[in-house]
N, C-alpha and C positions, 0 to 999 in steps of 0.2 A: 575385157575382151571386146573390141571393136567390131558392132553390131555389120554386116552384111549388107549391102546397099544394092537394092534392085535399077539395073543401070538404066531402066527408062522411066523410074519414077521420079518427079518431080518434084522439086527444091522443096515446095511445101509439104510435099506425101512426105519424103524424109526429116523433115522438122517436126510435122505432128509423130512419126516414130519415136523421134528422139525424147520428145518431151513424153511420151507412155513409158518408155523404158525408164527412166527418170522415177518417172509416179510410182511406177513398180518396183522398183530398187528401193525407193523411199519405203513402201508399206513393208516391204518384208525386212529394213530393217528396225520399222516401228514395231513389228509383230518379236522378231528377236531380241528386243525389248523389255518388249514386254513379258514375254515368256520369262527371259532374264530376271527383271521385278518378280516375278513369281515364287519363281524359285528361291529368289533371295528373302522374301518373307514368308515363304512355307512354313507350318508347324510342322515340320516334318526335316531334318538334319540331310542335304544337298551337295553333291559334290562330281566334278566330271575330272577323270586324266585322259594328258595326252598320249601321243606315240611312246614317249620314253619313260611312263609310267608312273608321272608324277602329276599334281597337281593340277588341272588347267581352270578346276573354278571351286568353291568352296561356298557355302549361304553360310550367314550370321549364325544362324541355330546352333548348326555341327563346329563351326569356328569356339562357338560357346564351350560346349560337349567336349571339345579336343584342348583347350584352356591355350590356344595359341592366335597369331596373327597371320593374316593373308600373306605378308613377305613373309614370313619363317614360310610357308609352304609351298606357297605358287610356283611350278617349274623345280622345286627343291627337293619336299620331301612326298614319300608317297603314302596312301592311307595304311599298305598294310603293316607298316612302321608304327600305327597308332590302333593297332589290333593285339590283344593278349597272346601270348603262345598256344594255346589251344586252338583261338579262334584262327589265330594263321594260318595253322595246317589246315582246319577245315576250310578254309576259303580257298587254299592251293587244292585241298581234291577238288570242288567247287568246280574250279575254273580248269581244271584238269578235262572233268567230266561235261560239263555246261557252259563254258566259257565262250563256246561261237552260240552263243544262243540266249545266252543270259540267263538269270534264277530269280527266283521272290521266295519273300519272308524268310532268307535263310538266316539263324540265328548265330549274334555272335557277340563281342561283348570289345566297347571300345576303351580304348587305357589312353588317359592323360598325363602328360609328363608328373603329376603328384602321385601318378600310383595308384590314382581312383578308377574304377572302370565301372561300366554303364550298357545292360544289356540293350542290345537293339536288333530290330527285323530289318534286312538288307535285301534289298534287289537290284538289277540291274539290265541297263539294255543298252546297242549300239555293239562296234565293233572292237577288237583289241585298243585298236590304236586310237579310238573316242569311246570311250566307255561313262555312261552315267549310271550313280548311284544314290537310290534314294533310301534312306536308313529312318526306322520310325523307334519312337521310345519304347522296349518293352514292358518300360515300370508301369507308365500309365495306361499302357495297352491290358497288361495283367490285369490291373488293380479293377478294369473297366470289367476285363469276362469275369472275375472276380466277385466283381459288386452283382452283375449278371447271377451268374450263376447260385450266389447266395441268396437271390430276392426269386428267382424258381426254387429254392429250395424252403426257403419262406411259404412260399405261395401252395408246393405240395405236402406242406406238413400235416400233423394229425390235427391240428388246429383247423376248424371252420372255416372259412371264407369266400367269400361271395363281394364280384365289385357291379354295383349296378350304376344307373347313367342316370341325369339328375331326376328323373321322374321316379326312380324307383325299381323302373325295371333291370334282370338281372339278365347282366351282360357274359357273365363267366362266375363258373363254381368251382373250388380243388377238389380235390380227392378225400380230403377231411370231412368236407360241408357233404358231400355225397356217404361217407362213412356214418357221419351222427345225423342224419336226418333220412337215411333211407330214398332223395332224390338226385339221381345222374344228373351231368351237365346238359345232358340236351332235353333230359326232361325240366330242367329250371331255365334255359336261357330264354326271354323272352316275357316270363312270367315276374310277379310281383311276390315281394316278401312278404304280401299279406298270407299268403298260403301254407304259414307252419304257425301262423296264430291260431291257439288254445283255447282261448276265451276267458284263460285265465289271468289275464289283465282287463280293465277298464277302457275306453275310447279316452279316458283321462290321463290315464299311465300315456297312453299313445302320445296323445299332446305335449304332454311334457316331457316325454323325452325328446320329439322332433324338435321342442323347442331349445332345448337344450343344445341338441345340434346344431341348431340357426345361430344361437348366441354365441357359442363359444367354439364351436365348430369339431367337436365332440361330445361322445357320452358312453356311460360306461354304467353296466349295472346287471342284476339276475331278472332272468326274464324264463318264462315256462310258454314252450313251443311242444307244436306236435307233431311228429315223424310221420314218415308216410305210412306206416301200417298202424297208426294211431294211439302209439303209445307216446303221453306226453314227458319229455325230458326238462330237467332245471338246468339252464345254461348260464356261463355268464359273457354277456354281451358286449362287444367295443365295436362304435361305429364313428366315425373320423369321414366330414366331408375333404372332397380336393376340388381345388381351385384352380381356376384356367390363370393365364396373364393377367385379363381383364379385372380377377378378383370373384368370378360369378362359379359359383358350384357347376362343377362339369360329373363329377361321379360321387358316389359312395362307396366306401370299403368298408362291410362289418367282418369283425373276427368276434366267435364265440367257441366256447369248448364245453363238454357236458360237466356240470358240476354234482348232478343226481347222486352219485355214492359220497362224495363230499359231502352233500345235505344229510345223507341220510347216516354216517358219520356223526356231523355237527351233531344232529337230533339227539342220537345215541347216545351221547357226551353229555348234552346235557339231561336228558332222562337218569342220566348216572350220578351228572350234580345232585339233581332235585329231589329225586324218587329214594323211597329204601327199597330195594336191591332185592329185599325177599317178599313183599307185601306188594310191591310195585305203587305203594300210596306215594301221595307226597311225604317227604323228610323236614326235619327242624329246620332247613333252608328255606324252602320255599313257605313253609308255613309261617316262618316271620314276616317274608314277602307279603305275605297276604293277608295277615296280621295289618302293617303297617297301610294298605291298603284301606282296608277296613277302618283304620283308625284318619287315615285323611276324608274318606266318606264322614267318619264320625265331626270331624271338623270343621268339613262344609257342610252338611247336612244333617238335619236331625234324626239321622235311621240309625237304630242301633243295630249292636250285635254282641253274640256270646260268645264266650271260650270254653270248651269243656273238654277237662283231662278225665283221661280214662286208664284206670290200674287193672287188668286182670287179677281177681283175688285168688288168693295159693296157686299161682301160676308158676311160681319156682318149684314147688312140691311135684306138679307133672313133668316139666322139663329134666329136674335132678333123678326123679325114678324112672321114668318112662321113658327117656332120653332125648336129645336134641328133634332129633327128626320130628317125632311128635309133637314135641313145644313146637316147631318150624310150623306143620301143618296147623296146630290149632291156632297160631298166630293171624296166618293168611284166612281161614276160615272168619274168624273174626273179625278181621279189614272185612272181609266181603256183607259180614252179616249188619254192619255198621254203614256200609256204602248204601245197602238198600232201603235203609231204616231214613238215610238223610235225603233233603229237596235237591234238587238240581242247581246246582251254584256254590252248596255248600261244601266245605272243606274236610275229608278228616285225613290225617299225616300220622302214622308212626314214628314217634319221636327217644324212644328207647327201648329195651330188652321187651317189657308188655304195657308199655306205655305210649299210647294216644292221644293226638287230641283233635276236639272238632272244632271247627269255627263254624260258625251260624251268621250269616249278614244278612241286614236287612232285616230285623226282625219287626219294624215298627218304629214311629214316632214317639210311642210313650214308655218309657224304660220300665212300669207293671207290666205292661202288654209284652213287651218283648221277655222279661223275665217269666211270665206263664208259658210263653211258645218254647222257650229255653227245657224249662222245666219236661212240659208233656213231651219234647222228644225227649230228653233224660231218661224219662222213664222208660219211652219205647225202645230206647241202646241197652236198658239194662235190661228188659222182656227179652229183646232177641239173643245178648251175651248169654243168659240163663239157661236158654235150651240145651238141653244135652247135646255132644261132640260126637259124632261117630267118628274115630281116625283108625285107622289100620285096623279094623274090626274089634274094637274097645270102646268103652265109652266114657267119655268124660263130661264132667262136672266144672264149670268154672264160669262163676259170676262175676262184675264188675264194678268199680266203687268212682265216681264222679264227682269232681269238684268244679262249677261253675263260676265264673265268673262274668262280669256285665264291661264289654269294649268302653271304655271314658277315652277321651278327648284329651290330651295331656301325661299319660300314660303311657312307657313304652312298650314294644311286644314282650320283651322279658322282663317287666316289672310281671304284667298279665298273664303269662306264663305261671309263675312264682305263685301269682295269687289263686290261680286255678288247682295248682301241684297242691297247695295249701288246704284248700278247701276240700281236694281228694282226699287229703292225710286226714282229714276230720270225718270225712266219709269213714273210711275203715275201722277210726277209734269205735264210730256209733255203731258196728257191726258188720260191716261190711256190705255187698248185694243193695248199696244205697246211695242216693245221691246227697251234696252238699254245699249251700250257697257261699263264698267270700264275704269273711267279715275282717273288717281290720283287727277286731280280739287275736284273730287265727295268727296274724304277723309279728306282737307278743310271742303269741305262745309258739310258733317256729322260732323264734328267737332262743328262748327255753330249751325249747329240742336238742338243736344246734348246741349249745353250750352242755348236755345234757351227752350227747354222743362224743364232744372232745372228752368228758370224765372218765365216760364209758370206754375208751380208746387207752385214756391212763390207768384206767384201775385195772385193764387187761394187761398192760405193762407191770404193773407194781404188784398183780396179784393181790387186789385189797376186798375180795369177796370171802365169803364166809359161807359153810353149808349147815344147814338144821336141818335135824331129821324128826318127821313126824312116824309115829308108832303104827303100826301093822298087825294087829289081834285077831283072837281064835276067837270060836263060840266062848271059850270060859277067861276073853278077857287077859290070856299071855300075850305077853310083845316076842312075835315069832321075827320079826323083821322090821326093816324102816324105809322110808322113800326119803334120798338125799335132795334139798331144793336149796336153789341159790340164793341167795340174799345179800347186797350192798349196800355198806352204812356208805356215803357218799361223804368225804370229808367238806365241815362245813355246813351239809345239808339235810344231817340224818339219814335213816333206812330209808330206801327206794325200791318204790313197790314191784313185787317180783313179777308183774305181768308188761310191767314198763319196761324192763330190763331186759325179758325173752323178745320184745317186739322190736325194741331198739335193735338188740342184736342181731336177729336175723336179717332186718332191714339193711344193716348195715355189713353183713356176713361176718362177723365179729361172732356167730356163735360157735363156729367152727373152734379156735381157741378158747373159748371158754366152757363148750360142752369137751373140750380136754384135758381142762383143768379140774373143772366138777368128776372126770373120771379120775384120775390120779387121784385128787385127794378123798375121794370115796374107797379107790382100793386101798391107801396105807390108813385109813379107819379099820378097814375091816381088817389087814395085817394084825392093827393092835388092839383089836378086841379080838382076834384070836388067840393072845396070851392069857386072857380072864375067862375062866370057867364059866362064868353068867352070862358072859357075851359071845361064846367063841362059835355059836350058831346062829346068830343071828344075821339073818340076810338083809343085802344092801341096793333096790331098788335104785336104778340110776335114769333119769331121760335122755331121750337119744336126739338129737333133732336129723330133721331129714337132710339137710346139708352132708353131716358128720356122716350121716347112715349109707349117703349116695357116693361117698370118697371111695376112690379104688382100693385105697391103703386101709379100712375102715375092719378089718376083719386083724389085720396086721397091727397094727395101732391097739385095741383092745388087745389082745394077747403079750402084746410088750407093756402094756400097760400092767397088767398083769403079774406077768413074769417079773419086771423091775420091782412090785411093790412085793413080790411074793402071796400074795391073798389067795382062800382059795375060791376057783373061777365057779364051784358048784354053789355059793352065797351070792355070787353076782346076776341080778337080776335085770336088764337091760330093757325098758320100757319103750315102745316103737308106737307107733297110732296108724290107724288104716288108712291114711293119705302115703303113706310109707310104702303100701303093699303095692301100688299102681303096677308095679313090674316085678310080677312074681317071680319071675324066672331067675332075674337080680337078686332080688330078697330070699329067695330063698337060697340060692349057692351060699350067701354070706350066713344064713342064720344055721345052716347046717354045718356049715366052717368052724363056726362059734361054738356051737352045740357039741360038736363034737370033742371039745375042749371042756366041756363040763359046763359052760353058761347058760341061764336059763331068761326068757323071753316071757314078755306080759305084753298083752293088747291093750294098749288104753286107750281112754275115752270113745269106748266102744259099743256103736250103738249112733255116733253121730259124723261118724264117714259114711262110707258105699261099699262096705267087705260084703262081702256074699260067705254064705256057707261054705262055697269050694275053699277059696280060703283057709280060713279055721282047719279044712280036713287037709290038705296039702302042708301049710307052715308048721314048724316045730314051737308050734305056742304052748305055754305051759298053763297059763293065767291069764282073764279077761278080767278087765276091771272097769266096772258101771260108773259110767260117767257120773258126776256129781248134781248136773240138773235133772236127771231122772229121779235120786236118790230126793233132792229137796223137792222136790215136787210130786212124790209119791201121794201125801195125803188128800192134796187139792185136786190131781188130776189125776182121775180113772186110768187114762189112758197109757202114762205115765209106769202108774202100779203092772198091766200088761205085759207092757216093755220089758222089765225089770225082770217078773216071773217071767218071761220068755225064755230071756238073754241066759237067766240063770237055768232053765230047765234044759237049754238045749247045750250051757256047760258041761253040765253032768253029763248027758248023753253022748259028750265029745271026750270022757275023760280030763275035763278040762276043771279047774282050779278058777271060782271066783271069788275077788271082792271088791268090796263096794265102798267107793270114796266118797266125802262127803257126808259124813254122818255126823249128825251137828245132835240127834235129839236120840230119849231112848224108845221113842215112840216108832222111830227110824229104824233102830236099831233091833226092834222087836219084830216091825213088819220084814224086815228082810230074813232075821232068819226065819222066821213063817215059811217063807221061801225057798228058803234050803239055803242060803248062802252063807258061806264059811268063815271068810275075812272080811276085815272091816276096816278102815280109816276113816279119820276124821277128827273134828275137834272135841267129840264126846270123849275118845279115848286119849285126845294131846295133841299140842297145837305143834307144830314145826317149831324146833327147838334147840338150844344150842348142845354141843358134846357133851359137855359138863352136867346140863341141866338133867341130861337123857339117861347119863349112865347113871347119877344118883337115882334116878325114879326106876332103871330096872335092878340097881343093887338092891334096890328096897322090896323089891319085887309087886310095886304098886303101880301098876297101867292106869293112871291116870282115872276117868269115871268108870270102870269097864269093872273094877274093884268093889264099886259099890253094890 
């Protein structure tokens, strides 16, 4: 269009116009240009049509996006051609609705001649007939509020966190770090993370961990903080510096979480490894722990230490009559009374059913010296074991037998173990209520044992024991009865002594079968000496052990025993001892069970448990029988003699039936009945003896010295 000329301006006025209009033309179409470059390298997919609704420009991007070229489009084809059917129709309501006015972000989804489509946000401006439209990716636009949205939801979780700025100070808390620590965001922002230390770390911990940050540019570990109402928590802590461009620490981010009921967990877990469970002592776990401990002391250094196993003696006898519970409690009473007896540092562990052991470290440079300090606490565990039990308003009796041993250097915990076990078993032989040093003799003679219990184990198999009966006599010297006692020739090794064989066995619970085998073959005895006239009264004394006696089936079991041999149950005389009675209430249902059946009950070795009078008046005893060292020991000891007239006067006055075992002399024999007492056994009248030997001497009608 040709510019307007003012008709009295001057050749030069209109040359300078010319050349501005010029310059002006020039810039806006340097600026249409460059707008054009823009567009055409936009991250963002570009496109304008003309009047007739086709193409009039296209950027590289969307040309990409649409898998075509500038001729296939330009003037030819139109975008809504390269739009899905869904998104068609909404772009016709669109433009229906918005089309004199344009729209943003409306979503819709582009299709390339393969079939692929590609969601995208659409807007547009200008008029029908120039329309521009600028289309953004919505993969990466999602993926972007996506990543967003996931990193607020990081940030508010029940996780801690706090981001402070390089000095420390905190700049922002979530709702986590406000949850386990008791402080809001605007009570921490501003403030330094020294404000929830405990003190329960060092300025040294501090150190090292900052450094550790510096180094590697985190750190991660449990750390104990305190809340704002001052209760300290176990957390575990991750702190991760961030870096500017430059490479220089610009903030800090920690996350931590409480890990308190997880420690307290952990704890629990392992108190459950180490400990036993009802004593709360240490267990054989941790006591080797500490064992081996002791033994690397022993290694480097010249300090000794001991090992002392500890047996409750006849501790099975209260648990089996008394019952569990009470074993439970006098067990724990025992841990405790051992805790107070030992030093501070020192070890004692429950290590089976009433079995102990202490360790003692540090006793000394000189292996006497430490074996004396050994020693006088020994003594002082067995002073405090000894004291009477009060549990469930009863009282108990139970000592303890100790085997020592001295911690060596080369040596392992359960070599030391072994030899302290050892040294206890020799305890008990010498009496028990005693303590007993390790000797290598003792590792022999376990040896022995050992070979001694597999025989024991086979002869219960093969039935290769044998009963002999010792003779039971009146004032005038008749055999009214006999007491059946076990005896094993051991193939190979000869008779084995009968006191070896009861110990073995109940050590080993083996007497349980074998005091059922001594029943049996004592009732088809009596069966077949009740076909002979000279024998067919004669009663048949049997012991009971308290194992056998404490069996549920224990009442049921005699009476089939019984009934299967046929004998009759009024000759069967069932001998029990007053560690038996602990649980009268027990004892007596079974012995009135029994009794009712025709069997009759003797008290033995009576006079060296703890029966009381009540006792004696409540159980259906029929026969007390005086122990044998009051009997051998009448002459020598007054007090002795006592005893005996006691025991027997207050029989009589019970209706009760004594006699007395043990009678070796007739000097013995003389002073008891003095006494009044009735029966008698012993080796004056005949030694334990076999079937054969016994029935010739009463066919003969000769009792042994009782004749003379």
């Amino acid at each position: 269009m040709a510019a307007r000329q003012d008709p009295t301006a001057s050749d030069d006025e209109i040359e300078r116009d010319s050349d501005a209009a010029t310059a002006l033309l020039a810039r806006l179409q340097a600026a249409r240009d460059s707008i054009a470059e823009l567009y055409e390298t936009a991250p963002f997919g570009c496109h304008t049509v003309g009047p007739d609704g086709t193409y009039a420009f296209i950027n590289d991007l969307e040309l990409f996006w649409l898998g075509a070229s500038r001729e296939d489009l330009i003037g030819r084809r139109r975008p809504r051609e390269f739009l899905t059917p869904e998104s068609q129709l909404q772009l016709d309501h669109y433009m229906d609705r918005h089309g004199r006015h344009g729209f943003t972000d409306l979503p819709l989804e582009l299709l390339n001649p393969l079939g692929e489509t590609r969601p995208v946000l659409q807007s547009f401006n200008g008029t029908l007939q120039s329309r521009r439209s600028l289309s953004f990716d919505r993969t990466a636009y999602q993926l972007e509020r996506q990543q967003q949205r996931v990193a607020a939801l990081c940030f508010e979780s029940t996780c801690g966190l706090c981001v402070t700025n390089a000095q420390g100070d905190i700049l922002r808390v979530n709702a986590g770090f406000t949850a386990l620590t008791g402080y809001s965001n605007d009570e921490m922002v501003g403030r330094n993370m020294r404000i929830l230390r405990s003190g329960a770390q060092t300025s040294g911990f501090y150190r090292q961990m900052w450094r550790a940050v510096g180094e590697r540019g985190h750190w991660q570990g449990e750390i104990r903080n305190r809340r704002k109402d001052g209760q300290v928590i176990t957390k575990w802590l991750n702190i991760a510096a961030v870096r500017d461009a430059q490479g220089q620490v610009s903030n800090y981010v920690g996350a931590f979480y409480d890990i308190s009921a997880l420690k307290i967990s952990q704890e629990e877990i392992t108190r459950l490894a180490f400990h036993d469970s009802l004593t709360q002592l240490p267990n054989r776990r941790l006591l080797l722990q500490r064992i081996d401990h002791a033994l690397a002391i022993a290694g480097r250094h010249e300090l000794h230490s001991a090992l002392l196993f500890i047996d409750l003696d006849h501790f099975k006898s209260i648990n089996d009559t008394h019952g569990h519970e009470a074993g439970d409690l006098l067990l724990i009473e025992a841990g405790l009374r051992m805790q107070r007896v030992l030093r501070e540092g020192d070890t004692v562990a429950r290590v089976g059913g009433d079995e102990f052991v202490v360790l003692l470290e540090g006793m000394g440079a000189s292996t006497a010296d430490a074996a004396t300090q050994a020693r006088l606490i020994g003594e002082k565990l067995l002073a405090a074991l000894a004291v009477p039990y009060d549990i469930k308003d009863f009282e108990f009796r139970c000592t303890g037998s100790i085997g020592i041993c001295m911690v060596e250097a080369g040596i392992s915990a359960t070599q030391l173990l072994t030899h302290a076990d050892l040294a206890m078993y020799q305890a008990k032989r010498q009496g028990r209520h005693a303590l007993q040093f390790f000797d290598p003799v003792m590792q022999s003679a376990a040896n022995l044992r050992v070979d001694l219990e597999q025989a024991l184990q086979k002869a219960v198999a093969l039935a290769q024991f044998e009963l002999h009966y010792q003779p039971q006599v009146d004032l005038q010297g008749r055999v009214l009865g006999v007491e059946a006692l076990l005896r094993w020739q051991r193939p190979g090794h000869g008779w084995v002594s009968p006191a070896e064989i009861i110990a073995l066995a109940e050590e080993t619970g083996l007497i349980v079968p074998i005091g059922q085998w001594v029943l049996q073959t004592a009732c088809a005895q009596m069966k077949a000496w009740s076909l002979r006239p000279e024998t067919r009264q004669l009663t048949m004394a049997v012991n009971v052990s308290a194992r056998q006696f404490a069996r549920d089936d224990f009442v049921q079991s005699v009476l089939k025993t019984l009934s299967d041999s046929g004998a009759d149950p009024g000759l069967l005389d069932l001998e029990v001892t007053e560690s038996m009675m602990l649980n009268v209430d027990n004892a007596l249902h079974k012995m009135q069970a029994l009794r009712l059946a025709g069997v009759r009950f003797s008290l033995d070795d009576f006079g060296t448990g703890y029966s009381s009078l009540a006792i004696l008046t409540r159980l259906p005893i029929a026969t007390l029988k005086i122990d044998q060292s009051f009997v051998r020991h009448m002459a020598a000891m007054p007090g002795d003699q006592i005893i005996v007239q006691t025991i027997i006067g207050m029989a009589h006055s019970l209706g009760l039936t004594v006699i007395a075992e043990g009678v070796e002399t007739r000097a013995q024999c003389d002073q008891l009945k003095a006494f009044g007492c009735q029966l008698f056994q012993g080796y004056l009248f005949g030694r334990p003896q076999s079937i054969d030997t016994l029935d010739a001497l009463v066919a003969e009608g000769l009792p042994g010295a009782a004749a003379q």
